[in-house]
N, CA, C and O atoms as CSV, one atom per row, in Angstrom:
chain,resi,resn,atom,element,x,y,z
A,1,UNK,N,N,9.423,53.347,-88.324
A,1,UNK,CA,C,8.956,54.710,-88.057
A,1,UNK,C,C,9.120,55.025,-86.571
A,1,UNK,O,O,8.548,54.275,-85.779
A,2,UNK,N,N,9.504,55.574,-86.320
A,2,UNK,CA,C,10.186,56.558,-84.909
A,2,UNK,C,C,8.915,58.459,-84.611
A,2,UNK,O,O,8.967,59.447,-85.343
A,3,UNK,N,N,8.178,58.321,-83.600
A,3,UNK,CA,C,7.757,59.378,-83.079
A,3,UNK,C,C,8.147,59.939,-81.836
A,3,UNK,O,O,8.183,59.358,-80.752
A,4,UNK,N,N,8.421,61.051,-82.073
A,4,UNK,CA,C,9.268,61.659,-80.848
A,4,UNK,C,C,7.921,63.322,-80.634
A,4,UNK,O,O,7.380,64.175,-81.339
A,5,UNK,N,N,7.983,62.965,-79.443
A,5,UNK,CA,C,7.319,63.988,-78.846
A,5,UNK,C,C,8.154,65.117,-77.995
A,5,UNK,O,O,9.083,64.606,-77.369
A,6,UNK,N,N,8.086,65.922,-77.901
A,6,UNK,CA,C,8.806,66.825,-76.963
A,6,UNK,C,C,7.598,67.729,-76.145
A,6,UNK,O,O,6.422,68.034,-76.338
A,7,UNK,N,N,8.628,67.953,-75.130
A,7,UNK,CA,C,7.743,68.422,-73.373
A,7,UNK,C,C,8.492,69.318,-73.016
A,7,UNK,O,O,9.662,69.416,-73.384
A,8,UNK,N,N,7.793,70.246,-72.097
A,8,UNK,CA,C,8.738,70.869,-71.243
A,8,UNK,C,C,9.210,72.257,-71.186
A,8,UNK,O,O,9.768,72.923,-70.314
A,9,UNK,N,N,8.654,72.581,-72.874
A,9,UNK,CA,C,9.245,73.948,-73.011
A,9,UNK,C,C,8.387,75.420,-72.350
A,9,UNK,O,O,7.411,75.060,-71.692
A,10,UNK,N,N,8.506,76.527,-72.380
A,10,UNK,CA,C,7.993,77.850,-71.550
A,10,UNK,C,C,8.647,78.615,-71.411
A,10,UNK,O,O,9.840,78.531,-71.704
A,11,UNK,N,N,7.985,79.848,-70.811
A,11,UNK,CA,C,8.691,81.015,-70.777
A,11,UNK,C,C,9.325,80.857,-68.793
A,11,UNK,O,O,8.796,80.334,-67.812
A,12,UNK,N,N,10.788,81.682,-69.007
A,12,UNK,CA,C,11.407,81.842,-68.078
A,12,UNK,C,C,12.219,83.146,-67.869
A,12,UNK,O,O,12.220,83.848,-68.880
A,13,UNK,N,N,12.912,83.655,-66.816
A,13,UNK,CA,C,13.628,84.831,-66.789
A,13,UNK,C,C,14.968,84.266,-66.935
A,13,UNK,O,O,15.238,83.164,-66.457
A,14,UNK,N,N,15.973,85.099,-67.691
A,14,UNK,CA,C,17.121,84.965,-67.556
A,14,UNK,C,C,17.804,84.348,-66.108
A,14,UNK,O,O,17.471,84.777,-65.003
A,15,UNK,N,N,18.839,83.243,-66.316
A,15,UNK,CA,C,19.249,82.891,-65.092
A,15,UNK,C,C,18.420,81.615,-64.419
A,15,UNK,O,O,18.752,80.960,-63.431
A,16,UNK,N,N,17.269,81.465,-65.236
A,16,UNK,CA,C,16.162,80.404,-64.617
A,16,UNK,C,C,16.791,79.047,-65.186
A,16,UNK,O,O,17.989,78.945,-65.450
A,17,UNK,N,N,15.956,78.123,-65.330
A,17,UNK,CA,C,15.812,76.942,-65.593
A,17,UNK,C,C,14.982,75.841,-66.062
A,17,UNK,O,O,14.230,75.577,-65.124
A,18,UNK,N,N,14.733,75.037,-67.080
A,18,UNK,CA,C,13.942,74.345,-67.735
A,18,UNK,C,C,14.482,73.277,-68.019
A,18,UNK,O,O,15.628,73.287,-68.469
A,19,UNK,N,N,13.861,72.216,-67.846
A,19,UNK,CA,C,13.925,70.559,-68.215
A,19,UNK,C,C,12.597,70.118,-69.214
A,19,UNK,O,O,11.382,70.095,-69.016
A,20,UNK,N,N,13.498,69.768,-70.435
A,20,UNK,CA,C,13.239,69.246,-71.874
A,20,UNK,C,C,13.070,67.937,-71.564
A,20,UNK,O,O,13.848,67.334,-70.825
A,21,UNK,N,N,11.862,67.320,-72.203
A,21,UNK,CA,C,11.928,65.646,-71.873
A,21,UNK,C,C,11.001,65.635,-73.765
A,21,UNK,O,O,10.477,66.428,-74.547
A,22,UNK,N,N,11.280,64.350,-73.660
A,22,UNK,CA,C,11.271,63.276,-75.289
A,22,UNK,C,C,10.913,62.389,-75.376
A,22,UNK,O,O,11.610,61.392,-75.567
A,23,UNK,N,N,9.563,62.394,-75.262
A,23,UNK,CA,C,9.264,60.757,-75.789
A,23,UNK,C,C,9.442,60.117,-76.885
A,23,UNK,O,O,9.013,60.643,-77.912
A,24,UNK,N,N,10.177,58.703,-76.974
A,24,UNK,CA,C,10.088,58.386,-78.501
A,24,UNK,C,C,8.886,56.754,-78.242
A,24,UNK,O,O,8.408,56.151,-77.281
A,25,UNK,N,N,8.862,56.639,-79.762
A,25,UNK,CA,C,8.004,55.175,-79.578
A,25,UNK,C,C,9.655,54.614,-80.205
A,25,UNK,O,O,10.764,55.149,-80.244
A,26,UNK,N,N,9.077,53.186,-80.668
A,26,UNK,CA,C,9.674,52.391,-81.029
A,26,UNK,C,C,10.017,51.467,-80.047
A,26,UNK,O,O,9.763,51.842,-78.903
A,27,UNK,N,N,10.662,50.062,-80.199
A,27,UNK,CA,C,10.800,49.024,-79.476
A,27,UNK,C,C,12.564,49.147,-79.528
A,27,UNK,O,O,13.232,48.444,-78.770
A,28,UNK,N,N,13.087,49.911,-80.297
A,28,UNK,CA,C,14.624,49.526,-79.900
A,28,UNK,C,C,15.387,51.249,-79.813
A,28,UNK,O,O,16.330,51.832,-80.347
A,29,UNK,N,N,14.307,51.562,-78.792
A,29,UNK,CA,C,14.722,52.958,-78.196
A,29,UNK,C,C,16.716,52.701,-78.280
A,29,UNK,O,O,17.640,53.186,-78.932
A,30,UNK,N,N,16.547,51.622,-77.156
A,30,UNK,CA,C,17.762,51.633,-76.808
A,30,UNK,C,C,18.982,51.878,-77.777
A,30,UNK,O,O,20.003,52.468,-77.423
A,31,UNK,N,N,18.715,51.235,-79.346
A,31,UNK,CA,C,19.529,51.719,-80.295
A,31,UNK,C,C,19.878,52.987,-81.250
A,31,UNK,O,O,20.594,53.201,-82.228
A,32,UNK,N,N,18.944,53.732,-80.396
A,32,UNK,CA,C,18.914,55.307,-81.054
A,32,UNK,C,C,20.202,56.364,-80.613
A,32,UNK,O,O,20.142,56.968,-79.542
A,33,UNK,N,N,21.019,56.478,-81.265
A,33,UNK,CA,C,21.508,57.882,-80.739
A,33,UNK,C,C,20.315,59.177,-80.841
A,33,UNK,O,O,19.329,59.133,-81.577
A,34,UNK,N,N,20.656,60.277,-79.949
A,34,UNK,CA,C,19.566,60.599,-79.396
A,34,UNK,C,C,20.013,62.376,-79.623
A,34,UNK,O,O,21.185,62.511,-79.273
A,35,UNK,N,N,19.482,63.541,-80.038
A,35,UNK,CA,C,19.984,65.072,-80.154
A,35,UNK,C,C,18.958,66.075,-80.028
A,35,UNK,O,O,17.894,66.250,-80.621
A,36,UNK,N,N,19.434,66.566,-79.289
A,36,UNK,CA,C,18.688,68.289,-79.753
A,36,UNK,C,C,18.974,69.315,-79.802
A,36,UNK,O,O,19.629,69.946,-78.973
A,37,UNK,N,N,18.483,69.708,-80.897
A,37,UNK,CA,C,18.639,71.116,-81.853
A,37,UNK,C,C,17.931,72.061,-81.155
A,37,UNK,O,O,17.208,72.090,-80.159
A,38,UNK,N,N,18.502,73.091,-82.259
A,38,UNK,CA,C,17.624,74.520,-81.814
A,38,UNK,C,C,17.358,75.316,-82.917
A,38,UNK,O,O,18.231,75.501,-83.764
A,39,UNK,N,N,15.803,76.009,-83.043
A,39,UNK,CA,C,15.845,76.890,-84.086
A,39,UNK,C,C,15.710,78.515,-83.480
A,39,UNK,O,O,14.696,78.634,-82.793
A,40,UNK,N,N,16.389,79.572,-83.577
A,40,UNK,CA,C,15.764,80.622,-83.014
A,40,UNK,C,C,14.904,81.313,-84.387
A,40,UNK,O,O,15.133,81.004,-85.557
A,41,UNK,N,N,14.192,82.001,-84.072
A,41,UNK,CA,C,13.486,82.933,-84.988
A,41,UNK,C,C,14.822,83.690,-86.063
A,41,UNK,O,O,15.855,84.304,-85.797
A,42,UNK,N,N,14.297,83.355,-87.074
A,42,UNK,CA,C,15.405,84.229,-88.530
A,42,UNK,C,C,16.393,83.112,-88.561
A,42,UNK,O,O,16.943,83.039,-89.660
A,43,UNK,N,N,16.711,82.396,-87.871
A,43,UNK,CA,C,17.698,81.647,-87.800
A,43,UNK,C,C,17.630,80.141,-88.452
A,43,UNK,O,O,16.551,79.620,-88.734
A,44,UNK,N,N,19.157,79.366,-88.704
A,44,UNK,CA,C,19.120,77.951,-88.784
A,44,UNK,C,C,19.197,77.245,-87.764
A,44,UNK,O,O,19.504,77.585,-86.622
A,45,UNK,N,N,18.874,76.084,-88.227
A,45,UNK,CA,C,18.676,74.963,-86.676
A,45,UNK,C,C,19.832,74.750,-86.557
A,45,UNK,O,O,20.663,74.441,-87.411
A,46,UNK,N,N,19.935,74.915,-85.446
A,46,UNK,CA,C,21.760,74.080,-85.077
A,46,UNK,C,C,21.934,73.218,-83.547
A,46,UNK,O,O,21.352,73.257,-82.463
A,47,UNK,N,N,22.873,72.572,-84.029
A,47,UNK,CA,C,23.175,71.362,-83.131
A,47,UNK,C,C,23.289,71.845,-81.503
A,47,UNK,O,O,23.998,72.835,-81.321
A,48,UNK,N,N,22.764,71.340,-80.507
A,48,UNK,CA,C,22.561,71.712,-78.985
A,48,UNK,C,C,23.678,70.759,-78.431
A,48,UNK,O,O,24.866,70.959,-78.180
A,49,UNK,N,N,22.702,69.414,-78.308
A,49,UNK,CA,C,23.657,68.500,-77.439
A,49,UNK,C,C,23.240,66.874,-78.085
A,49,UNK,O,O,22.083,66.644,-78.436
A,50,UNK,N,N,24.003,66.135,-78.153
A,50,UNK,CA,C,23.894,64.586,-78.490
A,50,UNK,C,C,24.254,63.641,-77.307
A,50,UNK,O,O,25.171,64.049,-76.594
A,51,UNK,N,N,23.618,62.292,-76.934
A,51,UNK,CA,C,23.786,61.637,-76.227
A,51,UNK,C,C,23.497,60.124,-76.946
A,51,UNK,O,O,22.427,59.815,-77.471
A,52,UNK,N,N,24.898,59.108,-76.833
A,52,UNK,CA,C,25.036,57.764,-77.307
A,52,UNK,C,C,23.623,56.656,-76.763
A,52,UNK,O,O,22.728,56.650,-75.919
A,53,UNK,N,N,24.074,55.933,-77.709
A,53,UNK,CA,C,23.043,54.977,-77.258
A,53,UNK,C,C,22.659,53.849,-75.396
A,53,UNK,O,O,21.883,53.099,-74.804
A,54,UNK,N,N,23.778,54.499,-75.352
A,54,UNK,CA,C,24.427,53.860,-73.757
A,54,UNK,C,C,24.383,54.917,-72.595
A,54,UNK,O,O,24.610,54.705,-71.404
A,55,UNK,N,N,24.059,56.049,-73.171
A,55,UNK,CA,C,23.880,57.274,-72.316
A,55,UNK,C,C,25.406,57.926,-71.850
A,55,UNK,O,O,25.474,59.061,-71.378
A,56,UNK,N,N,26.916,56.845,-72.094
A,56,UNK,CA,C,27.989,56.926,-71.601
A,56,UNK,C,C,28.236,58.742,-72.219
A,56,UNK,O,O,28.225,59.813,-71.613
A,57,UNK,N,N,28.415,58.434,-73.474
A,57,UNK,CA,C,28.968,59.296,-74.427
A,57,UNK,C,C,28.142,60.753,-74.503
A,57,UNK,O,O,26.941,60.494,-74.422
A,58,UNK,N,N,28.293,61.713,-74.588
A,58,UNK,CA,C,27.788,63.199,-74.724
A,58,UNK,C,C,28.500,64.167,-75.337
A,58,UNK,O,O,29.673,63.791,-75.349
A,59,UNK,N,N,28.382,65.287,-75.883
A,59,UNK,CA,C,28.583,66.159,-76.975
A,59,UNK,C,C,27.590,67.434,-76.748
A,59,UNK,O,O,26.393,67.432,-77.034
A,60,UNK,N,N,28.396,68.646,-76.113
A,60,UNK,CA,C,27.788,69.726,-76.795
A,60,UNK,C,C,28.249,70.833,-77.401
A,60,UNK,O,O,29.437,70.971,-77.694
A,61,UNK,N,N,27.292,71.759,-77.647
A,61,UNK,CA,C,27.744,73.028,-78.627
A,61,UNK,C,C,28.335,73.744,-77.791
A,61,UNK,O,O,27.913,73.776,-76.635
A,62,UNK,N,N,29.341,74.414,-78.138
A,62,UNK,CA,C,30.246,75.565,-76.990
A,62,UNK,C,C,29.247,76.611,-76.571
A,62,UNK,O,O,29.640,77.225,-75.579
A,63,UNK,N,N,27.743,77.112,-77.151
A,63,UNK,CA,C,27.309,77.643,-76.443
A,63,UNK,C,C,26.511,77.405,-75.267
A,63,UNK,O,O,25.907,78.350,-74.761
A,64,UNK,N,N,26.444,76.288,-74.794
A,64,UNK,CA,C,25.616,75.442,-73.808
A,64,UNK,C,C,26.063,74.265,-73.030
A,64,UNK,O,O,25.528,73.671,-72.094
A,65,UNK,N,N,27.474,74.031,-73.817
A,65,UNK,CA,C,27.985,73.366,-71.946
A,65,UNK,C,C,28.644,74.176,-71.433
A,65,UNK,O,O,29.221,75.194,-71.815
A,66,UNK,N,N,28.463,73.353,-69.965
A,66,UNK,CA,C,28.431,73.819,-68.863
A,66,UNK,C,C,27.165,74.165,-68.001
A,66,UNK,O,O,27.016,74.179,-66.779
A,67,UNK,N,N,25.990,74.538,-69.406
A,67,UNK,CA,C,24.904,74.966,-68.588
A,67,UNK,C,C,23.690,73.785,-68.597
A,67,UNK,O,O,22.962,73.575,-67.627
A,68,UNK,N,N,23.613,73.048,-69.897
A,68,UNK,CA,C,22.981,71.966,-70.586
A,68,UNK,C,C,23.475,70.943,-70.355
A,68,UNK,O,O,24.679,70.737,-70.506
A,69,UNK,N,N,22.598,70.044,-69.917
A,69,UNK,CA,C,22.628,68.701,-69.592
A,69,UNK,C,C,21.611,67.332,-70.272
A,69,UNK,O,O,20.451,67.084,-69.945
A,70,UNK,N,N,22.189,66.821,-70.968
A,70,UNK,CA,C,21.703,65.897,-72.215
A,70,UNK,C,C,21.824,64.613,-71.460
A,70,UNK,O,O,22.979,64.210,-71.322
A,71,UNK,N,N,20.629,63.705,-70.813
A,71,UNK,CA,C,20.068,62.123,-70.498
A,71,UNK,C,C,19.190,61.354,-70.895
A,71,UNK,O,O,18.289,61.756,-71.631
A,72,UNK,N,N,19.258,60.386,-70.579
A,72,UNK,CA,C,18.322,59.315,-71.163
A,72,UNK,C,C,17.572,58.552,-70.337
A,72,UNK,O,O,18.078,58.641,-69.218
A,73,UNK,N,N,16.754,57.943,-70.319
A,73,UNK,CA,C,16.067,57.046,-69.723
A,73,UNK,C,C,15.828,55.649,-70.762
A,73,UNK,O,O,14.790,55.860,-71.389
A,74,UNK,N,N,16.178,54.863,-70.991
A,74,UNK,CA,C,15.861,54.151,-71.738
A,74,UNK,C,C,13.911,52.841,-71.651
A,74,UNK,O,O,12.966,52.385,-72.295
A,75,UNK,N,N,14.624,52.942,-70.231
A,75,UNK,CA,C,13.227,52.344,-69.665
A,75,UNK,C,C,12.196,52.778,-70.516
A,75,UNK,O,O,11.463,52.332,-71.399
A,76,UNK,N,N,12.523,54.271,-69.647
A,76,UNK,CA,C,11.063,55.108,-70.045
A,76,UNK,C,C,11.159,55.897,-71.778
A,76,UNK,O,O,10.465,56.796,-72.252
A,77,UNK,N,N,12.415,55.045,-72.447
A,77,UNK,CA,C,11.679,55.653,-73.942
A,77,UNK,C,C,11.486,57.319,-74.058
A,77,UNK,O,O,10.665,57.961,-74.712
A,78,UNK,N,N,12.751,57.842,-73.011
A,78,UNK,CA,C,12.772,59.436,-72.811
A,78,UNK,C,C,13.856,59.969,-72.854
A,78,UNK,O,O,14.719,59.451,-72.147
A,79,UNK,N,N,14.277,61.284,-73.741
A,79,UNK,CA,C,15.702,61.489,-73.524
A,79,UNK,C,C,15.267,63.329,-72.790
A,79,UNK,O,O,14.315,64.102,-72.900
A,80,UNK,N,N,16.385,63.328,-72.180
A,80,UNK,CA,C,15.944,64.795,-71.392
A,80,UNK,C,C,17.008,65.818,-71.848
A,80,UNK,O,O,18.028,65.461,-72.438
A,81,UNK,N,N,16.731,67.092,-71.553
A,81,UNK,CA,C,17.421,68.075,-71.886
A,81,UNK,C,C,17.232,69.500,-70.718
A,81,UNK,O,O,16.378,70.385,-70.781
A,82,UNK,N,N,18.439,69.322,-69.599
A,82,UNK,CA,C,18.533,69.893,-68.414
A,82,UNK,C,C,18.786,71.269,-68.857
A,82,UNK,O,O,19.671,71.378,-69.706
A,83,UNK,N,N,18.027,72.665,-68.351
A,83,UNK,CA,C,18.853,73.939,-69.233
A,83,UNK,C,C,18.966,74.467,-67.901
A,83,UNK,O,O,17.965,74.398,-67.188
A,84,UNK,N,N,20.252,75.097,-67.344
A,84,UNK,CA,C,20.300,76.012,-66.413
A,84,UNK,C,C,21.081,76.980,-66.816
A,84,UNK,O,O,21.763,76.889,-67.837
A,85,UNK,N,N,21.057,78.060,-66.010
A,85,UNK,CA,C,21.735,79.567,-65.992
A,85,UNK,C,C,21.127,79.879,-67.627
A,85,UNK,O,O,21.960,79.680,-68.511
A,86,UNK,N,N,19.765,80.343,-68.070
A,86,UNK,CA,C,19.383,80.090,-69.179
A,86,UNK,C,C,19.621,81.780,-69.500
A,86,UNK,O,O,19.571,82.628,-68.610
A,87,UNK,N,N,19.819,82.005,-70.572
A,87,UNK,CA,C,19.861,83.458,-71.542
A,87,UNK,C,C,19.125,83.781,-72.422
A,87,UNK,O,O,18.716,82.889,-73.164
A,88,UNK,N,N,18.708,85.139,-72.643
A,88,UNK,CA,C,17.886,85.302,-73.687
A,88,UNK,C,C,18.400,84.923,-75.193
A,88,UNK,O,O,17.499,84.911,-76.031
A,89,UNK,N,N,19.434,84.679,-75.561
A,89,UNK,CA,C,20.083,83.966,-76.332
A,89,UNK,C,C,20.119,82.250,-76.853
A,89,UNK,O,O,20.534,81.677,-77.861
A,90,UNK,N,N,19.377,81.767,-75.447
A,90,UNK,CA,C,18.878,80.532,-75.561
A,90,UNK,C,C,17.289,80.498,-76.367
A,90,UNK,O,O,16.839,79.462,-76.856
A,91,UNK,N,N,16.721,81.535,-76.389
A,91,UNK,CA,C,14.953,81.290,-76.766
A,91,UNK,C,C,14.896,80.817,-78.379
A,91,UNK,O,O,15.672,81.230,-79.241
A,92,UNK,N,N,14.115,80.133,-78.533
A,92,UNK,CA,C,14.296,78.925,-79.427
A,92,UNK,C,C,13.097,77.556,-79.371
A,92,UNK,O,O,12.686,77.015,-78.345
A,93,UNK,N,N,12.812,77.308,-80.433
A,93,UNK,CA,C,11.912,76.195,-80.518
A,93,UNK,C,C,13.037,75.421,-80.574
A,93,UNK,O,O,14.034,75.618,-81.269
A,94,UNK,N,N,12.668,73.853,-79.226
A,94,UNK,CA,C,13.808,73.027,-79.279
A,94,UNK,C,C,13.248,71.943,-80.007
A,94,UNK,O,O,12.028,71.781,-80.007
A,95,UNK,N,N,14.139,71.055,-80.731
A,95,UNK,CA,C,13.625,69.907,-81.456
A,95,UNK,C,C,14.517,68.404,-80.621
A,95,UNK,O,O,15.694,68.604,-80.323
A,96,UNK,N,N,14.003,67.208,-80.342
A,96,UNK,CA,C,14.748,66.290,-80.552
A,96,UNK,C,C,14.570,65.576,-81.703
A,96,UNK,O,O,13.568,65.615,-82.417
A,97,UNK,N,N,15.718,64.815,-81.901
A,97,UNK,CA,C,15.761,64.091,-83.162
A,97,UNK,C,C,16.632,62.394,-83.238
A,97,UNK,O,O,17.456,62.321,-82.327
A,98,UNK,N,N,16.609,61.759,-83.673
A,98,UNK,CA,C,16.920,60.342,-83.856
A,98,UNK,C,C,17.987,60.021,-84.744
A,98,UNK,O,O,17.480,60.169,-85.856
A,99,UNK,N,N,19.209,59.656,-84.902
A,99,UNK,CA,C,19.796,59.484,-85.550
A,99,UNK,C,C,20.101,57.829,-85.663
A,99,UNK,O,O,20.582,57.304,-84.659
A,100,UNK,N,N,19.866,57.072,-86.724
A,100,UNK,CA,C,19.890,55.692,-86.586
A,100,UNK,C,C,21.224,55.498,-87.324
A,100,UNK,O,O,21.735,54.407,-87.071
A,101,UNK,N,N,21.709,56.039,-87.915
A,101,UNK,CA,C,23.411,55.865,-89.036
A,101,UNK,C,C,24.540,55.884,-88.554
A,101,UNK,O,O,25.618,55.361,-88.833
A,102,UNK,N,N,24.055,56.745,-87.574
A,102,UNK,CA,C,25.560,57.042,-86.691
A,102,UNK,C,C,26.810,57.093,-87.767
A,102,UNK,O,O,27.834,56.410,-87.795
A,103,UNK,N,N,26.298,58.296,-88.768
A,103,UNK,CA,C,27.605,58.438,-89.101
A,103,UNK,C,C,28.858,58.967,-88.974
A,103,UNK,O,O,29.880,58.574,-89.536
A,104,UNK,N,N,28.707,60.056,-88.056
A,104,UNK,CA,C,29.487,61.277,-87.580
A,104,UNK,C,C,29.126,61.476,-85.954
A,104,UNK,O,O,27.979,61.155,-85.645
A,105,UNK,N,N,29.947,61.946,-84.947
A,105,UNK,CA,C,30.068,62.687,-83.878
A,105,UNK,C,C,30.603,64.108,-83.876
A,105,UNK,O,O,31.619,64.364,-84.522
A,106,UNK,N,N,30.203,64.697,-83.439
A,106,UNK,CA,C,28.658,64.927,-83.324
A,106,UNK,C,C,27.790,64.672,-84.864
A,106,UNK,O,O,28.233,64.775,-86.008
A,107,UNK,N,N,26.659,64.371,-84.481
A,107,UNK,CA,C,25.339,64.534,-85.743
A,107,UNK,C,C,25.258,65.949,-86.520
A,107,UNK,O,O,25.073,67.021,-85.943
A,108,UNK,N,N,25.398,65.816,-87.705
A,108,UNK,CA,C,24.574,66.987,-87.945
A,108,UNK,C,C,23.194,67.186,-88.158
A,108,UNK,O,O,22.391,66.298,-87.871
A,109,UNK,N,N,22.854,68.232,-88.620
A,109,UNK,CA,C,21.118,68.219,-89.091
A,109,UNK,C,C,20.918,66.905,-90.486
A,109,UNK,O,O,19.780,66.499,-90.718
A,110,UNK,N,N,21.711,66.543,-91.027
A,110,UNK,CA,C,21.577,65.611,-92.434
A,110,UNK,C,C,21.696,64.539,-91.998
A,110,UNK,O,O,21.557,63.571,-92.745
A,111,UNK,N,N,21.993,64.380,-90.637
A,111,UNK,CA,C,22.199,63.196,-90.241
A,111,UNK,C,C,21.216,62.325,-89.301
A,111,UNK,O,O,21.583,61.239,-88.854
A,112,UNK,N,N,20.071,62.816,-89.057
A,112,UNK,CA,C,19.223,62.941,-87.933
A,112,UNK,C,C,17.936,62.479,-89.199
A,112,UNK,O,O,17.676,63.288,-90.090
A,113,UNK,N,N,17.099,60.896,-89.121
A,113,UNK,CA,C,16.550,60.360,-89.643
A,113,UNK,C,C,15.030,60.894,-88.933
A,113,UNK,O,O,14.139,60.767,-89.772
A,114,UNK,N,N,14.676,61.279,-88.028
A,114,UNK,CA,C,13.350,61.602,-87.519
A,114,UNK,C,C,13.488,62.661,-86.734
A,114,UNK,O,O,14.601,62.757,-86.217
A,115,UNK,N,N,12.244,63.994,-86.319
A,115,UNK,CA,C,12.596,65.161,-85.951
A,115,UNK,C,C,11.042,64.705,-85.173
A,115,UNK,O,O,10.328,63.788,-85.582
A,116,UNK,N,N,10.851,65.256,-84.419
A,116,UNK,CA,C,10.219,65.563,-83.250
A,116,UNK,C,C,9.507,67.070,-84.012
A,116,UNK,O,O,9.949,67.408,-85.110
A,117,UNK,N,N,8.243,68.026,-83.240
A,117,UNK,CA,C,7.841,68.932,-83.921
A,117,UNK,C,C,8.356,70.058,-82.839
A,117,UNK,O,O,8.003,71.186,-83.180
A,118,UNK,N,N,8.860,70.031,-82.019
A,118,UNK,CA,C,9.504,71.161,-81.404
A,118,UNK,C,C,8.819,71.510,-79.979
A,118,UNK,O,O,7.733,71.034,-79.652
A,119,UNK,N,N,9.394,72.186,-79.357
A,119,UNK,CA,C,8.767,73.043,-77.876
A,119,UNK,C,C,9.540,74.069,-77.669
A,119,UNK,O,O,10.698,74.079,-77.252
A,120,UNK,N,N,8.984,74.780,-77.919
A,120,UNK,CA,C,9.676,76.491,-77.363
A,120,UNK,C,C,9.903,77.065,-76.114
A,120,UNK,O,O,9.400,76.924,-75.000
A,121,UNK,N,N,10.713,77.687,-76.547
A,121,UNK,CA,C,11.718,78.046,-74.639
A,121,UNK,C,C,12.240,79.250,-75.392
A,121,UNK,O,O,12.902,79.401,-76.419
A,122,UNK,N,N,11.392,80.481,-74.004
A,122,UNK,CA,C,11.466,82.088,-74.226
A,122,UNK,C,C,12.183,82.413,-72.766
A,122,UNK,O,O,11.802,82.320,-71.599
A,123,UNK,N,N,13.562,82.892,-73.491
A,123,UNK,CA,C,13.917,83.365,-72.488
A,123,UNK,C,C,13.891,84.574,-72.151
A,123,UNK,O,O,14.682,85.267,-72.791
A,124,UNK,N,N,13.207,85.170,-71.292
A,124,UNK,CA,C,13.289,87.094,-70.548
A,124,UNK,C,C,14.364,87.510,-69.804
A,124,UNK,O,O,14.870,86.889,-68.869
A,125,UNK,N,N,14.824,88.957,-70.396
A,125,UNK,CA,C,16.045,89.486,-70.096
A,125,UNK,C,C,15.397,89.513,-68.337
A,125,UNK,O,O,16.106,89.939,-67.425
């Protein structure tokens, strides 16, 4: 069993900036591939950004690189989620999630064995 907490989220103005952090438990953090999603209101959750178990490897959605930045800490049992030049298009309850199968690159949502309960990030025009 894997618990993931998420931090970090709030309201900001367009153009601002927010850092997403993740706690997970477990003793073999280190073997987790590591993601986070997004749900906006009316909407489906969809894939943000993924980061390997080694922190080497990364993956994001064409609407958020460049601006999103997906790390890890393994020490600290934390994966982060950097948001700059943020849009009202970004506002969204963010989720991280755990993928232990590694069956696919990127993850999808079917692929992601534990979900975190979310933190919301409002972005103002």
């Amino acid at each position: 069993q894997v618990q993931l907490v998420e931090s970090g989220g709030g309201s900001v103005q367009a153009g601002g900036s927010l850092r997403l952090s993740c706690a997970a438990s477990g003793r073999t953090f280190g073997s987790y591939v590591l993601a986070w999603f997004r749900q906006a209101p009316g909407k489906e959750r969809e894939f943000v950004a993924v980061i390997s178990r080694g922190g080497i490897n990364t993956y994001y959605s064409d609407s958020v690189k460049g601006r999103f930045t997906i790390s890890r800490d393994n020490a600290k049992n934390t994966v982060y989620l950097q948001m700059n030049s943020l849009k009202p298009e970004d506002t969204a309850t963010y989720y991280c999630a755990v993928d232990l199968q590694i069956n696919r690159w990127p993850p999808t949502l079917r692929d992601m064995d534990y979900w975190g309960k979310g933190t919301l990030v409002t972005v103002s025009p």
